[in-house]
N, C-alpha and C positions, 0 to 999 in steps of 0.2 A: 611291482618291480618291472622294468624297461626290459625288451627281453633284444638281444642280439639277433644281429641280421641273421646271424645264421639261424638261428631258432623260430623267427617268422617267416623265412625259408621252407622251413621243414614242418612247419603250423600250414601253411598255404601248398605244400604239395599234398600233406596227409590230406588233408580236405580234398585238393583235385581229386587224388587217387581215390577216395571213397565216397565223394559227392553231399558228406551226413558232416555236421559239426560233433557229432557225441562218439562215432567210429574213429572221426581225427581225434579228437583230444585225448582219446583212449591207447590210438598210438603211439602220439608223441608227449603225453603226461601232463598235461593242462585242463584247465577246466572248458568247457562246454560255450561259456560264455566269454572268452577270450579266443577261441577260434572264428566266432561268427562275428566278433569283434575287427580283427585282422582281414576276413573276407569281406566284412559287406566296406571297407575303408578302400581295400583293394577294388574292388568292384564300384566303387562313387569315382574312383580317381583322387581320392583324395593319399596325403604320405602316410603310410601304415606307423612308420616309428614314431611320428611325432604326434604331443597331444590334438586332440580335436581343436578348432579355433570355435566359442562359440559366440553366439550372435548376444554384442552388449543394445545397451538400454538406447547410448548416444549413437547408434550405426546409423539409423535414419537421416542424422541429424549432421554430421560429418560432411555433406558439401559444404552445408550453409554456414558452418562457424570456416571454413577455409578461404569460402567466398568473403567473408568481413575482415578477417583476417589478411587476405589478399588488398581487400579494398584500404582498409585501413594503415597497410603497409608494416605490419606486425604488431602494429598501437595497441590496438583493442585488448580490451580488458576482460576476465574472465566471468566476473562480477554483473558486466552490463550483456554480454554475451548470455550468463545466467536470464536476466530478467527479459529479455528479448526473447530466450529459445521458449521461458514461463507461458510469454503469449501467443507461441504455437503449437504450445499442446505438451512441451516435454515435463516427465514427472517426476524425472531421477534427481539426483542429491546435487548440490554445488558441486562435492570435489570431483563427481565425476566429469564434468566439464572443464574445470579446473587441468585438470588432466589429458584431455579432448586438445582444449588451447594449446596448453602447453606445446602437445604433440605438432597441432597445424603452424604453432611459430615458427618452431623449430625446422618444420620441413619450409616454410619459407623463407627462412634463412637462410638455409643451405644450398640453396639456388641464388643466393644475392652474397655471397661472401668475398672480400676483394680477395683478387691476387697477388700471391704478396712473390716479387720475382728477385731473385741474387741479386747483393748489390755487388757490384766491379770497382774496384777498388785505383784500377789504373789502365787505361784503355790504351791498345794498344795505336801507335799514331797511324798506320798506313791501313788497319782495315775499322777503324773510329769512323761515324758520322759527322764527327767535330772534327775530324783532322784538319779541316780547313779552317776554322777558329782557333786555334789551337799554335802560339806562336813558336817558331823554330828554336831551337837550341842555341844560346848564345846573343839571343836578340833582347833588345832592350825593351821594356813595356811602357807605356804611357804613363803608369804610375810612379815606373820611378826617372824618369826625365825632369831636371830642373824648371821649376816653375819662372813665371817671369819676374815674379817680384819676392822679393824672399820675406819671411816671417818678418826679418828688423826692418826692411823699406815698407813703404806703403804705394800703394796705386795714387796716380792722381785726383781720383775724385774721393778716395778715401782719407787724403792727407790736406785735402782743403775740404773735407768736414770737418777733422779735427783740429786743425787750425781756426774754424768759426768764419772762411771765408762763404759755405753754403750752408745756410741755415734755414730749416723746416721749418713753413708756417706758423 
């Protein structure tokens, strides 16, 4: 059972105050081996409430699947990564590397994710980077100014092809 700050508190002063794990725990009503638990975690530096982290199979091994991982720019597969790390030595199971990858994708993903930024839906005209492209109020556009020749006339060299005065090789 996790026991509360206040109660690893009062576990770590019984111990100061008597200097003996079996005097503390007789204190403050724990066992013997959860005082010396609390003090030698306080005493590594390591966090007293949280479980121990302990050392897996693939620790060793953990640059070298980040470095291909890296190299191969998230590609690499977990499978070839498996028969690679085979020939240098590692003895644990596929999923544990499976797992391992996973992990290293993941964190080099997350360094490469786009930005994804508000879109603006209507910019304002005087403090716009476009405001200079951007045509005045009232003003007429190129697209809709009459053309020279309309749909029913034809341009000149279009209406002496289809008359058959110029004719393609």
């Amino acid at each position: 059972m996790q026991k509360s700050d206040r109660e690893i508190m009062e576990i770590l002063e019984a111990f100061d105050a008597t200097g003996c794990a079996h005097s503390a725990a007789g204190i403050v009503g724990v066992d013997p081996k959860t005082v010396r638990r609390y003090v030698e975690a306080r005493d590594e530096g390591q966090p007293v409430a949280g479980p121990a982290k302990r050392p897996r199979l693939i620790d060793p091994f953990l640059a070298k699947i980040e470095e291909w991982v890296d190299r191969s720019e998230g590609k690499v597969r977990a499978d070839v990564v498996h028969e690679r790390l085979a020939g240098l030595g590692f003895i644990g199971d596929e999923r544990t590397i499976r797992r391992a990858v996973a992990g290293a994708k993941e964190g080099w993903r997350a360094g490469r994710r786009r930005r994804y930024r508000p879109w603006i839906t209507a910019p304002d005209r005087e403090t716009s980077s476009l405001s200079h492209r951007i045509a005045p109020r009232g003003a007429i556009s190129r697209a809709a100014t009459p053309r020279p020749y309309s749909a029913t006339s034809r341009s000149p060299v279009s209406a002496a092809k289809h008359s058959g005065v110029l004719r393609q090789g």
